[in-house]
C-alpha positions as CSV (number, residue, x, y, z in Angstrom):
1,X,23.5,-60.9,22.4
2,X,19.9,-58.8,22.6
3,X,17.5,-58.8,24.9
4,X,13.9,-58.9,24.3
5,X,13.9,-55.5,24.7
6,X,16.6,-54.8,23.0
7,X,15.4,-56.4,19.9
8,X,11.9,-54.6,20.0
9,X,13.9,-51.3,20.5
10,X,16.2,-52.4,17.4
11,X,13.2,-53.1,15.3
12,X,11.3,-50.1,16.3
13,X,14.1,-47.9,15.3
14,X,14.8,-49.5,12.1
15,X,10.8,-49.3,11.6
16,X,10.8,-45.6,12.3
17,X,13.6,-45.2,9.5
18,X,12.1,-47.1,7.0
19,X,8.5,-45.1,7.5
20,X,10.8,-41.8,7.7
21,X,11.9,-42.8,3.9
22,X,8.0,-43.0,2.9
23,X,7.2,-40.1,0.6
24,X,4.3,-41.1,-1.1
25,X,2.2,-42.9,1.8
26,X,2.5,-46.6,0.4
27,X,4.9,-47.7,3.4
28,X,2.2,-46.6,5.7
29,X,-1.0,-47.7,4.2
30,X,0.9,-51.3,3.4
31,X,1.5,-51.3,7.6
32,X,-1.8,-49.7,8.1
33,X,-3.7,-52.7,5.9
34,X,-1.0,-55.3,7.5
35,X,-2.8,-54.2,10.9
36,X,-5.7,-55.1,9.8
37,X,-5.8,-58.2,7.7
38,X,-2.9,-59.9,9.8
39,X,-1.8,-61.9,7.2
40,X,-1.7,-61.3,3.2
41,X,-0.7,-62.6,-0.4
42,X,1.6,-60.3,-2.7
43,X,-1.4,-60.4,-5.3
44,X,-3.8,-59.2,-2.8
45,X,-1.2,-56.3,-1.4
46,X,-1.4,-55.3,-4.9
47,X,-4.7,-55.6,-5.6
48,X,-5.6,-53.2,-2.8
49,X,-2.5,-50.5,-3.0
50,X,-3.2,-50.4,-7.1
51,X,-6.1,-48.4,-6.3
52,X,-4.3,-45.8,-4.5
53,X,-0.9,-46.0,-5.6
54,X,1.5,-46.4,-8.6
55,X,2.5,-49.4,-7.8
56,X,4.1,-52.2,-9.5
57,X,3.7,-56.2,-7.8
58,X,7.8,-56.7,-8.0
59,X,7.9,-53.5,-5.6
60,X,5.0,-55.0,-3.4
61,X,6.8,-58.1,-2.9
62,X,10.3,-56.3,-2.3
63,X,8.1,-54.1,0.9
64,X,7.2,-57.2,2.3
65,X,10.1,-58.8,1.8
66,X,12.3,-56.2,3.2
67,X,9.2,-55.9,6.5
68,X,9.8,-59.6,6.9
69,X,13.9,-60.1,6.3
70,X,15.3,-56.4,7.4
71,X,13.0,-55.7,9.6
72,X,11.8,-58.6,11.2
73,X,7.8,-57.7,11.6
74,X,6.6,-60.5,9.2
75,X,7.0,-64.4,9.0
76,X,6.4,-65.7,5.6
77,X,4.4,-69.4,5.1
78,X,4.5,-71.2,2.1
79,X,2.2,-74.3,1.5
80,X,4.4,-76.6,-1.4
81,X,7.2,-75.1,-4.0
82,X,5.6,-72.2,-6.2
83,X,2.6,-71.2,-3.9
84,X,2.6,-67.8,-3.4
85,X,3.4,-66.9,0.3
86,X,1.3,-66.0,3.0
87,X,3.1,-62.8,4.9
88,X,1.7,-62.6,8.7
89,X,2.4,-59.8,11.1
90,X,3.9,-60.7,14.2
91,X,1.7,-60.5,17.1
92,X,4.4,-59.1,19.6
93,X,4.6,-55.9,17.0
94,X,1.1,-55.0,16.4
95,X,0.9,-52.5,19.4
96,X,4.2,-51.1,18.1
97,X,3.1,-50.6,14.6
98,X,-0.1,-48.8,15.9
99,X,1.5,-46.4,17.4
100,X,4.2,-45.7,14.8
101,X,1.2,-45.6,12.2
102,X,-0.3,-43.1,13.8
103,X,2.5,-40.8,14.6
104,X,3.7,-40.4,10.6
């Protein structure tokens, strides 16, 4: 069984992998905007990383996806069947995501 600190260790090494993996910048700037917005829609991800990246909305949904299911830095909200869902950064990680930001 982990600790608490054992699973923020877990997750911060799995976090540091998956930014270590980000050649074009995307990972980065989608953690970077998820620090500041605290909680977004696929469709406004998009809307904001179009502008800077090549970037498709199926591989938006699949980085949030894998941040909220792999990694386990986002919960996901849904109002009723076929809203779109409302990805929010975990409080406990902000500090952690600051800092990794930063570093890469």
């Amino acid at each position: 069984m982990f600790t608490a600190s054992d699973l923020r260790a877990e997750i911060e090494k799995r976090l540091q992998n998956y930014l270590s993996r980000d050649k074009s910048g995307i990972r980065k700037a989608l953690l970077a905007l998820l620090l500041k917005m605290k909680s977004v829609t696929v469709t406004q991800v998009h809307s904001l990383l179009s502008s800077r990246f090549a970037v498709s909305m199926r591989s938006v949904a699949s980085m949030l996806g894998t941040m909220a299911a792999k990694l386990g830095i986002l919960s996901v909200k849904r109002e009723k069947d076929g809203d779109a869902g409302v990805y929010e950064l975990k409080p406990q990680y902000a500090s952690m995501i600051e800092h990794l930001v930063s570093l890469t």
